[in-house]
DOKOL-238527 format. One record per residue (C-alpha): x, y negated, z negated. Coordinates in Angstrom, 2 decimals. Each point is the difference from the previous one (the first is absolute). Layout:
<atoms>
xx / yy / zz
X / Y / Z .
...
</atoms>
This chain:
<atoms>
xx / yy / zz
122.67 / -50.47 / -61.93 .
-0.65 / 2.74 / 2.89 .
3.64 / -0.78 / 0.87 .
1.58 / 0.93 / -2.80 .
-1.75 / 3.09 / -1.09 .
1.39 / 1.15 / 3.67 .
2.97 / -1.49 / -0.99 .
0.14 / 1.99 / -3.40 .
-1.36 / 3.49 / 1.69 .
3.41 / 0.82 / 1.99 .
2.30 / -1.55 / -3.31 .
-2.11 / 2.89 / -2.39 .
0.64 / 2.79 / 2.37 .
4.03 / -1.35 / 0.41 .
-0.31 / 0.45 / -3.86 .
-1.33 / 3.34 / 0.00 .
1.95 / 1.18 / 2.45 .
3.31 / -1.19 / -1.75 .
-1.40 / 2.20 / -3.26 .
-0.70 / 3.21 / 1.89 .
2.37 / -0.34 / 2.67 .
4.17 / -0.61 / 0.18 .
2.52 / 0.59 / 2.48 .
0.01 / 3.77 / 0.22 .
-4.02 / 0.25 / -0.15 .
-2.07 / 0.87 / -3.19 .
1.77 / -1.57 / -2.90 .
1.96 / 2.62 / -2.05 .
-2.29 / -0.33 / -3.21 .
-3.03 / 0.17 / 1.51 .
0.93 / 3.40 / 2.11 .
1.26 / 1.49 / -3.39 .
-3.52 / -0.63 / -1.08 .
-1.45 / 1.83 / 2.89 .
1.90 / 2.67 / -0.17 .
-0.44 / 0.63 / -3.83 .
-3.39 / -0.67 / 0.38 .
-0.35 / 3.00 / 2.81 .
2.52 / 2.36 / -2.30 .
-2.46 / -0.64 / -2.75 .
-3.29 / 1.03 / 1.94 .
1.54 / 2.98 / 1.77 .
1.10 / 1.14 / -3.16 .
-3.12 / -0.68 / -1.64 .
-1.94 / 1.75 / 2.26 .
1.89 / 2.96 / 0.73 .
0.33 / 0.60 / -3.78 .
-3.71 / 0.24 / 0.07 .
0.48 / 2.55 / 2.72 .
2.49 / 2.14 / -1.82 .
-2.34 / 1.10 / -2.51 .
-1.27 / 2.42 / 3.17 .
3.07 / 1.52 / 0.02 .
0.78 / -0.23 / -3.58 .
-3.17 / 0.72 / -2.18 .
1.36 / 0.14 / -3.28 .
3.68 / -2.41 / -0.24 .
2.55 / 1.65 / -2.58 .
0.05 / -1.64 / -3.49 .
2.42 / -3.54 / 0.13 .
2.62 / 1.60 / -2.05 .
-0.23 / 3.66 / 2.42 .
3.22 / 0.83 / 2.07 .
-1.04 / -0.57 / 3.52 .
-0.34 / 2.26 / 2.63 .
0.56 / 0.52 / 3.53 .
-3.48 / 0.05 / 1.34 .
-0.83 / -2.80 / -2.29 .
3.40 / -2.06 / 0.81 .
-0.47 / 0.47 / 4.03 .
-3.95 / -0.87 / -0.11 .
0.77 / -3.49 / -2.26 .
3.35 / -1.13 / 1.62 .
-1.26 / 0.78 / 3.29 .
-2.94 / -2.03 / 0.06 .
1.87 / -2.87 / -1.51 .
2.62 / 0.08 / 2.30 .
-2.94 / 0.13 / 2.66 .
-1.32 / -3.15 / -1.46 .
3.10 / -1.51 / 0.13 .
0.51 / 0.94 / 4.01 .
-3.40 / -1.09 / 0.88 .
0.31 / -3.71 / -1.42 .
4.12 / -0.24 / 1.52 .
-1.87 / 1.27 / 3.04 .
-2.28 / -2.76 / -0.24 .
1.86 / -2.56 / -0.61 .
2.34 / 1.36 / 2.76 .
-2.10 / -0.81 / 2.53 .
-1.12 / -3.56 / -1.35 .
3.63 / -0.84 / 0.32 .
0.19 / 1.48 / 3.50 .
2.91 / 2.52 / -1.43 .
0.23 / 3.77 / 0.17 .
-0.95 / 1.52 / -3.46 .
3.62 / 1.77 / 0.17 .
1.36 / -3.24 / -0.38 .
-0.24 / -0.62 / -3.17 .
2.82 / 2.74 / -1.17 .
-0.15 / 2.89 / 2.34 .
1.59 / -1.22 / 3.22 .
3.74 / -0.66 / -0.29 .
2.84 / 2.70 / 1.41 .
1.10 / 3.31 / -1.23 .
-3.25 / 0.80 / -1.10 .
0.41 / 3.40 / -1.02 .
3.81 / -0.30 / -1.30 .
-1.12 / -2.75 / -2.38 .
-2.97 / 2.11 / -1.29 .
2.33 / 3.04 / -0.35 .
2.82 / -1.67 / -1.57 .
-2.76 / -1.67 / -2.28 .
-0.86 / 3.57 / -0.92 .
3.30 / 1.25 / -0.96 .
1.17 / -3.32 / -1.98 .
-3.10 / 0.11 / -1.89 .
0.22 / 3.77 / -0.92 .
3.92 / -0.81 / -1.12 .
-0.67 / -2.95 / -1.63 .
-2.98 / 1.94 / -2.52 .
2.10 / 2.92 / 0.03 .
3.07 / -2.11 / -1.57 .
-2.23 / -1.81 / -1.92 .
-1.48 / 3.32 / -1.67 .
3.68 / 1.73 / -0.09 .
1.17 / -3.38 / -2.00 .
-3.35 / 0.91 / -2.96 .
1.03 / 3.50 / -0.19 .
3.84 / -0.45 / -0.30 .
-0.47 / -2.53 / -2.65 .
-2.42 / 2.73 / -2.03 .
-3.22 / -2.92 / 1.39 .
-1.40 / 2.72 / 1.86 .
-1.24 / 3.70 / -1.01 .
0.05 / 2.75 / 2.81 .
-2.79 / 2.54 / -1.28 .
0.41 / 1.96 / 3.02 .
-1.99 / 0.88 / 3.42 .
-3.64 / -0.14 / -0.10 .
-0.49 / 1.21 / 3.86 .
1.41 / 1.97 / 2.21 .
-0.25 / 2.17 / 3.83 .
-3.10 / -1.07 / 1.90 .
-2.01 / -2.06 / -3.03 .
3.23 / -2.20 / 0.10 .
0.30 / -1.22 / 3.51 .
-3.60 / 0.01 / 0.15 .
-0.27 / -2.42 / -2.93 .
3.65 / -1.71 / 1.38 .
-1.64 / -0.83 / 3.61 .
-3.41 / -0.76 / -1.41 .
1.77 / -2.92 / -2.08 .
2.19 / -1.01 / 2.50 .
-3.15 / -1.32 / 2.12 .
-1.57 / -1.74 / -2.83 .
3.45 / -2.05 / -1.41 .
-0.09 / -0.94 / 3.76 .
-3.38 / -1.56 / 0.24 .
0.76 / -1.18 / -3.50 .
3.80 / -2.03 / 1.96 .
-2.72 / -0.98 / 2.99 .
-2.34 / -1.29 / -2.47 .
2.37 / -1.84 / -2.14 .
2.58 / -1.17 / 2.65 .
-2.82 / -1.41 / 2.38 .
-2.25 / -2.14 / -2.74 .
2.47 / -1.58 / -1.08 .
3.59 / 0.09 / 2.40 .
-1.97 / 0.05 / 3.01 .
-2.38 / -2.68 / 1.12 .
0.21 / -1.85 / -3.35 .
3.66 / 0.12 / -0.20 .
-0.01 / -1.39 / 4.00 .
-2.69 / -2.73 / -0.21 .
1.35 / -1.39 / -4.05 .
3.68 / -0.45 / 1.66 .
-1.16 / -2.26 / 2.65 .
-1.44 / -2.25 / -3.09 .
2.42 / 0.21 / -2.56 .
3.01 / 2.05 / 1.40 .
1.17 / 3.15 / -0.17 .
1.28 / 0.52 / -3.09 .
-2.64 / -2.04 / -1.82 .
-2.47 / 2.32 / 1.63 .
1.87 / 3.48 / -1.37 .
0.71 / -1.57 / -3.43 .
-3.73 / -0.80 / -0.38 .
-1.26 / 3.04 / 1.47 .
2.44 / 2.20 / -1.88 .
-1.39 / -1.57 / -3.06 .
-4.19 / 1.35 / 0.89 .
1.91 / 2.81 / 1.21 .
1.24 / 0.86 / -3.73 .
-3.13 / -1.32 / -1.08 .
-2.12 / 2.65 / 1.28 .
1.85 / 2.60 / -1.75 .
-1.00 / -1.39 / -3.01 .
-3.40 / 1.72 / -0.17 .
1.72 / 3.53 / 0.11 .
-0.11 / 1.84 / -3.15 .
2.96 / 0.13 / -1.67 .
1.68 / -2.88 / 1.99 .
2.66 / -1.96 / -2.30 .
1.74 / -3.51 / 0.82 .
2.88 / 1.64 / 1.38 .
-1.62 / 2.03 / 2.36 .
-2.60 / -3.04 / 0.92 .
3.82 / -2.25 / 0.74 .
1.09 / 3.43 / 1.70 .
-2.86 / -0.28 / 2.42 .
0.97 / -3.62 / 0.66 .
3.40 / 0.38 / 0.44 .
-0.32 / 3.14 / 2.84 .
-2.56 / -2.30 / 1.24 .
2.83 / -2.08 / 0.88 .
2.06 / 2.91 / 1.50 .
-2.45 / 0.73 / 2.27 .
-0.57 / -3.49 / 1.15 .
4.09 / -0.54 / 0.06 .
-0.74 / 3.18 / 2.83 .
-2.29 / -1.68 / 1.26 .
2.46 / -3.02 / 0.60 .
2.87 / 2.17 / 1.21 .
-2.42 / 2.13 / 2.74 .
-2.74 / -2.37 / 0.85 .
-2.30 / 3.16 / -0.85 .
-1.54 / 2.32 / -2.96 .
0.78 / 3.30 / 1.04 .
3.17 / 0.29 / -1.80 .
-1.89 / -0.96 / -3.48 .
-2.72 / 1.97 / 1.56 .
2.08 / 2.76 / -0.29 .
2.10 / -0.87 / -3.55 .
-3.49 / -0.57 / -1.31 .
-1.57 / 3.52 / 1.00 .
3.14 / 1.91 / -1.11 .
0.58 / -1.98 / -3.68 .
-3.87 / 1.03 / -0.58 .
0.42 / 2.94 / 1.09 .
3.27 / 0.77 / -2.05 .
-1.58 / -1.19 / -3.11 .
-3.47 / 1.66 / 0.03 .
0.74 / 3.60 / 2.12 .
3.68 / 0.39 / -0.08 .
0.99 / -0.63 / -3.32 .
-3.11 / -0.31 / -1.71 .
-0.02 / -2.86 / -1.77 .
-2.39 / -3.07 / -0.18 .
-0.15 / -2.68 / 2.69 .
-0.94 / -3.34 / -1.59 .
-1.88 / 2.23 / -2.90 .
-1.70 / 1.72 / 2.50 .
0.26 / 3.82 / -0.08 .
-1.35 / 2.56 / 2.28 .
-0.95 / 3.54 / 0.54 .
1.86 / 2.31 / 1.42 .
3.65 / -0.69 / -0.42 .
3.50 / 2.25 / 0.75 .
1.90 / -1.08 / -2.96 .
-1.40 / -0.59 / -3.71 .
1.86 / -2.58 / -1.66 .
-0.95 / -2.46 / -3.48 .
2.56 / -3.02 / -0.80 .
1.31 / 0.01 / -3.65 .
2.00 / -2.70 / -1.61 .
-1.10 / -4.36 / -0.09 .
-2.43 / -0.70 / 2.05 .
2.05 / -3.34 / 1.32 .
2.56 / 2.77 / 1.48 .
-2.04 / 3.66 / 0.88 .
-3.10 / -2.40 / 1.29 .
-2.44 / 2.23 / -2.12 .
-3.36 / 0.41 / 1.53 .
0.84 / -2.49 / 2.42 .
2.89 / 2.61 / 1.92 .
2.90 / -0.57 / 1.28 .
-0.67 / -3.78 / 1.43 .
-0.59 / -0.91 / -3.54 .
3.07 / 0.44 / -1.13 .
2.72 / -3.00 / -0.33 .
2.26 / 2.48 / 2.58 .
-1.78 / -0.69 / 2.58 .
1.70 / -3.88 / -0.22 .
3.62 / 1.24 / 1.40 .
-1.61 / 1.97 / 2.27 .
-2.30 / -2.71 / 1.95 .
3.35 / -2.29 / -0.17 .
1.82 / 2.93 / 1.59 .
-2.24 / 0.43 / 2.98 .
-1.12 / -3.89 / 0.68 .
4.87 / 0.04 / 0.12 .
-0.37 / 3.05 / 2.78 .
-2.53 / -1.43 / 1.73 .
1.79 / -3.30 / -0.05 .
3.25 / 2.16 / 1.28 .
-1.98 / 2.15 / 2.39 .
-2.01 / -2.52 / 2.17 .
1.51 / -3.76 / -1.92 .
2.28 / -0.61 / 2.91 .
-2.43 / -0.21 / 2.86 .
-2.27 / -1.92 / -1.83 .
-3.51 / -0.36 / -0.43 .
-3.02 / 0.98 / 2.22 .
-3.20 / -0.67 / -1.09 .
-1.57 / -1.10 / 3.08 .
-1.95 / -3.20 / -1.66 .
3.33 / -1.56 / -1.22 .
1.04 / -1.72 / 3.32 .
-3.58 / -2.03 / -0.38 .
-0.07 / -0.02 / -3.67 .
3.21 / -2.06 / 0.36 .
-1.56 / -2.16 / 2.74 .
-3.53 / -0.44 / -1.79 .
2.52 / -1.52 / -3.09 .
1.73 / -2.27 / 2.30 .
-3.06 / -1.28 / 1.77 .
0.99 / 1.57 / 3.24 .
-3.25 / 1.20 / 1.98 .
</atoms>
């Protein structure tokens, strides 16, 4: 009897192993539980701590502004660093791994900035030529302007680290190994739209709109091996939308804005409170980029550094 509880002892911890454990180390699911587990109490707790900086929170439906946008996107994309961090170093990988490393660095994130600016910019001139989009005129100007234009500019770029990093950084990385690549994107593009759905004045268009750039930036993703090109596009588009042009983002407004704008006509084609993003123009537009892109870097193919052992965790390769 002796025997075979000794017997059983190793078999049980085989078992438990074989749950917890694969080829490449932690099992994919189980890390994605860690990791949103982590994002969840860093977030937690340093939303307690903003109340120190911010006493009294504007109302739900208040345009944000850029105190109040740099304190709350900062510490979430701080919450989101830490737990990559951590879970960096339980892998044994650098923390810039998971989206930051890759070459060109500083190209990509340039280029990222100027596509993005063009792409909201021809989005916007597209409303306004087809009467979608009112021009009311300049609400800043001189010192107040590029005060207010450089003050937004850092918080739409902790808003790109924030978003880009939850969820096309580690979680993008560690859900490919399990399920692929593009199972990964599609899924996370999907909770990426999702989130936007809390936003006042968010439509369905604008929530598939989400989605769908979602995918852009992942298809950069696949084409670079990195996120500082959508770091950039992402930054830029923001910023295009909220400072720039004045419009919503997502039905998000804020204070402080160059441009004062309203839409006018359907709501399926101006995007009404939603902005530009919720408009049904926005459809030709993600199919034009995801063609350049395809044009641009398509012919030396892909570079997302877990495909090589994505493929070979399929095949059964060690």
């Amino acid at each position: 009897m002796d025997d075979e509880l000794l017997e059983s002892e190793p078999q049980k911890e085989r078992q438990l192993h074989w749950i917890f454990i694969g080829r490449e180390g932690v099992r994919a699911g189980w890390s994605v539980l860690l990791y949103a587990l982590l994002v969840v109490v860093f977030a937690a707790g340093m939303g307690w701590a903003v109340h120190h900086f911010v006493p009294h929170p504007p109302a739900r439906n208040a345009p944000m502004t850029p105190r109040g946008g740099a304190v709350g996107e900062g510490l979430q994309a701080l919450a989101v660093l830490a737990a990559t961090a951590i879970m960096a170093r339980a892998e044994g990988r650098p923390v810039l791994s998971y989206g930051y490393l890759g070459r060109a660095k500083l190209v990509r994130f340039a280029g990222g900035l100027l596509c993005g600016f063009a792409a909201v910019s021809a989005l916007v001139g597209a409303l306004w030529k087809a009467r979608l989009l009112v021009v009311d005129g300049r609400m800043l100007s001189g010192a107040v302007a590029i005060r207010y234009g450089l003050e937004w500019a850092g918080v739409f770029l902790l808003v790109a680290l924030f978003e880009e990093s939850l969820l096309r950084g580690y979680l993008q990385f560690r859900v490919a190994r399990g399920i692929g690549f593009w199972w990964s994107a599609l899924l996370l593009s999907v909770a990426f739209g999702s989130i936007h759905g809390s936003n006042p004045g968010e439509s369905p268009v604008g929530l598939f709109s989400a989605g769908a750039i979602g995918l852009i930036f992942c298809l950069s993703l696949w084409y670079t091996g990195s996120l500082w090109w959508a770091l950039g596009f992402h930054a830029a588009w923001d910023w295009g939308e909220s400072y720039f042009y004045g419009t919503s983002d997502s039905g998000l407004a804020v204070k402080g804005h160059l441009l004062a704008t309203h839409p006018a006509g359907g709501l399926l084609w101006s995007g009404g409170l939603t902005g530009p993003e919720g408009s049904l123009l926005v459809v030709p537009l993600l199919l034009a980029m995801a063609l350049l892109m395809w044009l641009w870097w398509g012919r030396r193919g892909p570079e997302f550094p877990a495909m090589e052992a994505d493929r070979r965790a399929r095949r059964g390769v060690s």
